[in-house]
N, C-alpha and C positions, 0 to 999 in steps of 0.2 A: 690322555685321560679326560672324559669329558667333566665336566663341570654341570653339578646339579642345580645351581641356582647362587645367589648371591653370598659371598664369604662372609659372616659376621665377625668371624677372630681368625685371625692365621699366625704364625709362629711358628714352637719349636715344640715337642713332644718329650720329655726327658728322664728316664727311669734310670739310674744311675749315670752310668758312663756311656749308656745305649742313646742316643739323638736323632729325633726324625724332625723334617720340617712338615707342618702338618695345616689343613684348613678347617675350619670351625661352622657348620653349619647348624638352623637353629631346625628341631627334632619335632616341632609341637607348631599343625598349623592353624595360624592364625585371621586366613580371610574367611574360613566358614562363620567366623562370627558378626553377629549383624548391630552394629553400631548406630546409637541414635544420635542427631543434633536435635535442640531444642528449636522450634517455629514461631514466631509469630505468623497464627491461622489467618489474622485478617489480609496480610501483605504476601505470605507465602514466602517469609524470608528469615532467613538465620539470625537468631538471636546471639547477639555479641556483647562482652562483659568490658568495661575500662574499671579498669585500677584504680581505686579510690580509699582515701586514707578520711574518715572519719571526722567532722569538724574542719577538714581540709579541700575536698573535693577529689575530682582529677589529680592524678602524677606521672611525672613524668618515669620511662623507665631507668633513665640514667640515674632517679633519685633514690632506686630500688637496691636495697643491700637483702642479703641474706642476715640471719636475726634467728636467735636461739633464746624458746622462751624457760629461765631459770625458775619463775615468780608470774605469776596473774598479773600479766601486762609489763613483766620487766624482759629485754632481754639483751640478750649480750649478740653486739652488732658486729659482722663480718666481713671487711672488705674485698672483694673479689681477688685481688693482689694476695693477700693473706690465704685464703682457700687454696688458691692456686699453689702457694708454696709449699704447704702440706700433700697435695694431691701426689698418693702413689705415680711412678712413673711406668708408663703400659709396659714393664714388662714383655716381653714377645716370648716367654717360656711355661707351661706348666710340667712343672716342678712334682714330680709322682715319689713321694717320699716313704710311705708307709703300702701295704697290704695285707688288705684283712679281710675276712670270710662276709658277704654280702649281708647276710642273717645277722651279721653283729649291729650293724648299722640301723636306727629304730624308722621304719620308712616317714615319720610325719618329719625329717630331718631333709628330707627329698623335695627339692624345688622346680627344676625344670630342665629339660634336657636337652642336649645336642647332637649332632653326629659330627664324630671326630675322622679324617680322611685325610690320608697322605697328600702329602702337595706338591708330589711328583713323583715321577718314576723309580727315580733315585733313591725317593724316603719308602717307597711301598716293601721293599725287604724287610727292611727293620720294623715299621707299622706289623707286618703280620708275625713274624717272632713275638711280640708283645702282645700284640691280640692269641695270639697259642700261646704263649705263656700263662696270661692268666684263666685262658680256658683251663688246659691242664693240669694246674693248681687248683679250682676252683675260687680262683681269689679276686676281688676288686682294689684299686688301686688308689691311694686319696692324693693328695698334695690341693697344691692353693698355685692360681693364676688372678694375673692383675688383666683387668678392663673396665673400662670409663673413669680411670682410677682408681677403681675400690676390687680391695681384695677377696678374691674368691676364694670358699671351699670346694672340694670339686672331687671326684670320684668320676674312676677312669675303669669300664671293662667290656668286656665284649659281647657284642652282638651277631647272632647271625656271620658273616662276613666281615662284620666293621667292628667299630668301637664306639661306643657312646661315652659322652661326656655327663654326670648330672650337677648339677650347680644344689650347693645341699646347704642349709643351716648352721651356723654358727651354735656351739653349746647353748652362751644367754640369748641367744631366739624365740628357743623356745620355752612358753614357760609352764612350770612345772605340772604335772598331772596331778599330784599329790593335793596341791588346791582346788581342784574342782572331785574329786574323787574319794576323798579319804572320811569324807561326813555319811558319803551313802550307807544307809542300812545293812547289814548283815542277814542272810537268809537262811535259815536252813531247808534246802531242795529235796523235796521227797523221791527217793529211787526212784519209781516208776514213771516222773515227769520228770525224772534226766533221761531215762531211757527211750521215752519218748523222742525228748530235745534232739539226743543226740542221732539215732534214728532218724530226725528229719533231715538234721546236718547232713547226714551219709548221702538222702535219697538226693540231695541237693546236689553232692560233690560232681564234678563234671570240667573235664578241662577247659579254660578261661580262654573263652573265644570274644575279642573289641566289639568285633562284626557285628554280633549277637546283639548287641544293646545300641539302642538311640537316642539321640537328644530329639524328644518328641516334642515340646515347647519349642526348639532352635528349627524344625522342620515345618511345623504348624506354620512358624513367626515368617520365614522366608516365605512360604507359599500364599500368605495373609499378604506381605508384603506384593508380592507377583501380583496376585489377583485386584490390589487397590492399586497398582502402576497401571493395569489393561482400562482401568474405567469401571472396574464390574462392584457392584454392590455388596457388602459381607452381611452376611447371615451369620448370626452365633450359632453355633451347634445345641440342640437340646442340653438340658442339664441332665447327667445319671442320677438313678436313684443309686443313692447312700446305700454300703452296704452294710450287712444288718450285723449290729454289735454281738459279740458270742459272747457264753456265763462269765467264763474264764478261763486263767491262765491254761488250769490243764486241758479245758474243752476247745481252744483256741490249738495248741498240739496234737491232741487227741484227732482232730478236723484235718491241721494240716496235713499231719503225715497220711491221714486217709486218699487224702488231695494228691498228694505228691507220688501216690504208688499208680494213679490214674496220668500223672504228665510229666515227660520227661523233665531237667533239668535243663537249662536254657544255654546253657554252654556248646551242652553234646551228649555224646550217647550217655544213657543209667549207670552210674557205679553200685558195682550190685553190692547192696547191703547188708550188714557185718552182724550179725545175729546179737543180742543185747542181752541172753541170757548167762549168767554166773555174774554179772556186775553186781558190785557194792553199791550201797546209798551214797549219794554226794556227801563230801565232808567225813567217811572212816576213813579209819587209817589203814595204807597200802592203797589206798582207790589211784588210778594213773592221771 
């Protein structure tokens, strides 16, 4: 079985009494991104930071402990020894305890993902019973796995052929919507500018193609980058004119959806859209 590239986690794969040895590969990549060091312009040379402690200068790093601030400039100090004792022990198993329907799980609880692969020939049976399982089912699978010490949450289901791992949020992570949310205004939406709204929503819907979209900035910045490596000069591109502010909210609808019956949907082909007549006003009762 060839090997895709460098293992980040290998172990054991564990859904009850069922056990695969499995390898952990990372799903999201990461050299298209374009990293800066800071220069000094006049030498052409990387600027470098030393450790320094206030009223004290220079330190050494062996003087450096870990330090938890309780209070404004109080903290309670850790000795490497001590961290170490506490630090989970890597584990080599994730641990698939519960499954639940994908839609339960609120996606801003979603962190980063990996592809999960048998780690031989031997474990590939049992890998795909559990990848069709939880196809079948339509279920995704949670449990918690230990790496770098620190315990994961983790949701287990399948892909295509494979199985993806996502490494997901912890309950107190995140915090709550209710305080950024709950002060907004109340509106009442006039029928015909939800039937609008929703009319545009429709001419929009269009299966979710990645392809389709670009990191225009990360494309711009790499080929900015190219052209000042050859020697060549940068020209800023013209500025666009501003486009021109509409009355309002409904004349802003009223526009798009006219917009929108002229250009497909960016995904893929037009979902044809759902006629708006017999709807209720936003906010009666019975409205879906």
């Amino acid at each position: 079985m060839a090997k895709p590239g460098r293992v980040y986690w290998k172990g054991t794969l564990r859904l009850s009494l069922v056990t695969i040895a499995v390898e952990i590969y990372p799903a999201v990549e990461t050299a298209a991104e374009i990293n800066f060091n800071q220069i000094h312009k006049p030498s052409g040379k990387r600027v470098r930071y030393e450790r320094t402690v206030p009223g004290i200068g220079k330190v050494e790093n062996a003087d450096i402990v870990k330090g938890y601030e309780v209070e404004p400039e109080v903290y309670v100090l850790l000795e490497p020894e001590e961290v170490e004792a506490i630090r989970l022990e890597s584990r080599r198993s994730i641990d698939l305890v519960q499954c639940v329907d994908q839609s339960e799980i609120d996606p801003r609880y979603f962190e980063r993902p990996y592809y999960v692969l048998p780690a031989d020939e031997q474990a590939a049976e049992g890998y795909a019973i559990i990848r069709e399982a939880l196809r079948e089912s339509g279920k995704i699978a949670v449990g918690q796995v230990t790496m770098a010490g620190r315990e994961h949450l983790v949701v287990v289901g399948p892909v295509g052929k494979g199985l993806v791992l996502n490494i997901i949020r912890y309950g107190n992570e995140l915090r709550p919507a209710a305080t950024y949310f709950d002060d907004l205004p109340e509106h009442k939406i006039e029928a015909d500018m939800m039937d609008m709204a929703v009319q545009l929503i429709t001419r929009k819907t269009a299966p979710f193609n990645p392809a389709a979209f670009k990191d225009s900035y990360g494309v711009a910045l790499r080929e900015l980058v190219e052209e000042k490596a050859k020697g060549h000069k940068i020209l800023s591109p013209p500025t666009a004119e501003p486009a021109s502010n509409v009355i309002n909210l409904k004349d802003a609808l009223k526009r798009s959806v006219q917009d929108e019956r002229a250009e497909p949907p960016k995904g893929g082909s037009r979902t044809k859209a759902k006629s708006p007549a017999g709807r209720k006003p936003a906010g009666t009762k019975g409205r879906a």
